[in-house]
Backbone as CSV, one residue per row, in Angstrom:
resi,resn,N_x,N_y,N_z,CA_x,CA_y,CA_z,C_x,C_y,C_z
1,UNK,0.835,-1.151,0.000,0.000,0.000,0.000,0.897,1.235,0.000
2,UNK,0.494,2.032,-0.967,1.558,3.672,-1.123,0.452,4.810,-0.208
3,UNK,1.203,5.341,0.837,-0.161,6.711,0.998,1.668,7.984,0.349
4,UNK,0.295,8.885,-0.580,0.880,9.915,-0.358,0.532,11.244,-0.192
5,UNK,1.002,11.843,0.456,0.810,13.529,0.480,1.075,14.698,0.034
6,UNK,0.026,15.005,-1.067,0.300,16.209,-2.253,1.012,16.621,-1.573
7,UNK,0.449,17.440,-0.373,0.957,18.779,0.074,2.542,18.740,0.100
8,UNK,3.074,17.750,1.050,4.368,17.896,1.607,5.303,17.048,0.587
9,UNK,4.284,16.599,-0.380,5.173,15.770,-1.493,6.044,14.735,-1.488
10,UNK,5.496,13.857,-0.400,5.909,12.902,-0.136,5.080,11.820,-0.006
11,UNK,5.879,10.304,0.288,4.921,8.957,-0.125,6.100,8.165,1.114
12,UNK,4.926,7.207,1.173,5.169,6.106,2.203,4.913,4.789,1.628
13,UNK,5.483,3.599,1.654,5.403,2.346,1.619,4.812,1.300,2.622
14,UNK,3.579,0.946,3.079,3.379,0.475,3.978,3.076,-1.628,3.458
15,UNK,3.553,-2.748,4.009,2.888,-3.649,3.318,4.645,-4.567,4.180
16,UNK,4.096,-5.863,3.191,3.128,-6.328,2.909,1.857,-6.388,3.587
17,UNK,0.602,-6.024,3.635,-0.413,-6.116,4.276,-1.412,-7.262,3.896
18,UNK,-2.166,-7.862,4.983,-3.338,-8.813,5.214,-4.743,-8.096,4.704
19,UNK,-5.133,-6.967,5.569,-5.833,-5.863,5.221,-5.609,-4.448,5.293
20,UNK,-6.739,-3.823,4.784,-6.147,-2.184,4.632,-7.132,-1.777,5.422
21,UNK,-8.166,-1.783,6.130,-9.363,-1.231,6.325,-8.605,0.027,7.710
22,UNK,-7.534,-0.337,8.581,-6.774,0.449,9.265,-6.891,1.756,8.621
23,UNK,-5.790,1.154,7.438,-4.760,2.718,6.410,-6.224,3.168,5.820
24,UNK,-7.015,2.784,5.433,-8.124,3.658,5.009,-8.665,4.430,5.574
25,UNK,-9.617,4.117,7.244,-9.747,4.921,8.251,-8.479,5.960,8.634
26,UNK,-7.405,5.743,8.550,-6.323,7.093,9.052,-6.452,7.762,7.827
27,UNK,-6.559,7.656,6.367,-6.533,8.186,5.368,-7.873,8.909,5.485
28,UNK,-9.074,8.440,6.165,-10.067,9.223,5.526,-10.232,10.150,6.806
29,UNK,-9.838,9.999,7.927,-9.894,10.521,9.306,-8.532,11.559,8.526
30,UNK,-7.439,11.826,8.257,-6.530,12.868,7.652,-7.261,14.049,6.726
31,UNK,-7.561,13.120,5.867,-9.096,14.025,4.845,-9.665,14.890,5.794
32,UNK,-10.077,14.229,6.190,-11.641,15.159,7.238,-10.732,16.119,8.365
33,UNK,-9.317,15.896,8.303,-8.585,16.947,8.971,-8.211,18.461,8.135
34,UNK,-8.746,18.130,6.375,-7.702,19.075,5.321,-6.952,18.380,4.623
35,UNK,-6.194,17.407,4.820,-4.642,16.920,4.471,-5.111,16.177,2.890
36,UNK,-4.180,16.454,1.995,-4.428,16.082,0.680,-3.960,14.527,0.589
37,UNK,-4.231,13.321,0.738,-3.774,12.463,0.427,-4.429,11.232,0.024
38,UNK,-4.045,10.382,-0.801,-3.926,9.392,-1.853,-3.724,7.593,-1.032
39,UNK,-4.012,6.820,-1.121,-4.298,5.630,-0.918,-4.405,4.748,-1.902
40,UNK,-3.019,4.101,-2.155,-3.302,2.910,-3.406,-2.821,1.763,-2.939
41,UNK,-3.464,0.686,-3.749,-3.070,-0.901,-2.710,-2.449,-0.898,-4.380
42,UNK,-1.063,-1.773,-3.956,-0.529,-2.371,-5.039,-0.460,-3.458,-5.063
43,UNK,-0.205,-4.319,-6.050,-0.599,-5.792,-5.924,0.632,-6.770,-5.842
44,UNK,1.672,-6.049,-6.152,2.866,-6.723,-6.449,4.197,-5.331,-6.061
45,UNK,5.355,-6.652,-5.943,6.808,-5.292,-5.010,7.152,-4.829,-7.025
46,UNK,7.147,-5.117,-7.785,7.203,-4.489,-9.580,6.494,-3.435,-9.097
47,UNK,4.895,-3.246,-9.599,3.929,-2.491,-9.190,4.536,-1.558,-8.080
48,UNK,4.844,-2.043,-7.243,5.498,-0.934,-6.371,6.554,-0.185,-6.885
49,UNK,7.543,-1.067,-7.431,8.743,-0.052,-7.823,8.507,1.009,-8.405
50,UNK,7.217,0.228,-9.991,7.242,0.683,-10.554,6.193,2.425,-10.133
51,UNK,5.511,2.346,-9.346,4.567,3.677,-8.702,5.686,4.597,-8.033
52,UNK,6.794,3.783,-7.319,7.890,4.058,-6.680,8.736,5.471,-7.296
53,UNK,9.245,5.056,-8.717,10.164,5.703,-9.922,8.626,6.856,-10.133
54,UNK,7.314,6.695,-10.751,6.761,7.632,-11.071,6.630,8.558,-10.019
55,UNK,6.284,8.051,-8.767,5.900,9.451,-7.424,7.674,10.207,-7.559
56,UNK,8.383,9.419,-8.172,9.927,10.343,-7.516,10.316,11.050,-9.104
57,UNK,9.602,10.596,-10.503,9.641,11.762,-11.490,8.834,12.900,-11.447
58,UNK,7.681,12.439,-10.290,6.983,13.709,-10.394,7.609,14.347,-9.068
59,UNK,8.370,14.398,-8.601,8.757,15.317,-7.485,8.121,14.527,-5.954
60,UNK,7.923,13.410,-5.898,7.942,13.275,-4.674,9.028,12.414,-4.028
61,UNK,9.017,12.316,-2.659,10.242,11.599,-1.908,9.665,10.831,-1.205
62,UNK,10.236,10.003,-1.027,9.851,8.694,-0.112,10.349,9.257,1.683
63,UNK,9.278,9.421,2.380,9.474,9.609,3.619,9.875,8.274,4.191
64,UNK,10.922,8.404,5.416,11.577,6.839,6.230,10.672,7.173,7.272
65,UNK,9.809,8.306,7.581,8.678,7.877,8.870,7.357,7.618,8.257
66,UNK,6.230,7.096,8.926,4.929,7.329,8.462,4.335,8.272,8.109
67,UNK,3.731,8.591,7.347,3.081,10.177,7.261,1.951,9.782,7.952
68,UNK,1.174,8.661,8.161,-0.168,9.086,8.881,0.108,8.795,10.636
């Protein structure tokens, strides 16, 4: 699972995960705070890389803490 955050332009790697229903509630509880952010389940560590390389051509960075 990738969360990321327009604002501060950064992304997180969270996984392998069982379920998401957690990261969804902090994602939609962040929302309802203001905070711009994104929630994608990926299906595979490719898929990841590959979301990985696009969030970092468009200007984002991989945060080493959680953002939520």
């Amino acid at each position: 699972m990738v969360v990321e955050d327009h604002q501060a332009k950064v992304f997180t790697v969270f996984g392998p995960l069982v379920g998401d229903a957690q990261w969804t509630q902090r994602v939609e509880r962040a929302r309802e705070q203001g905070r711009n952010l994104t929630l994608c389940t990926v299906r595979s560590e490719v898929d990841a890389r590959v979301m990985m390389r696009d969030l970092a051509a468009r200007g984002f960075a991989r945060s080493e803490y959680a953002i939520l």
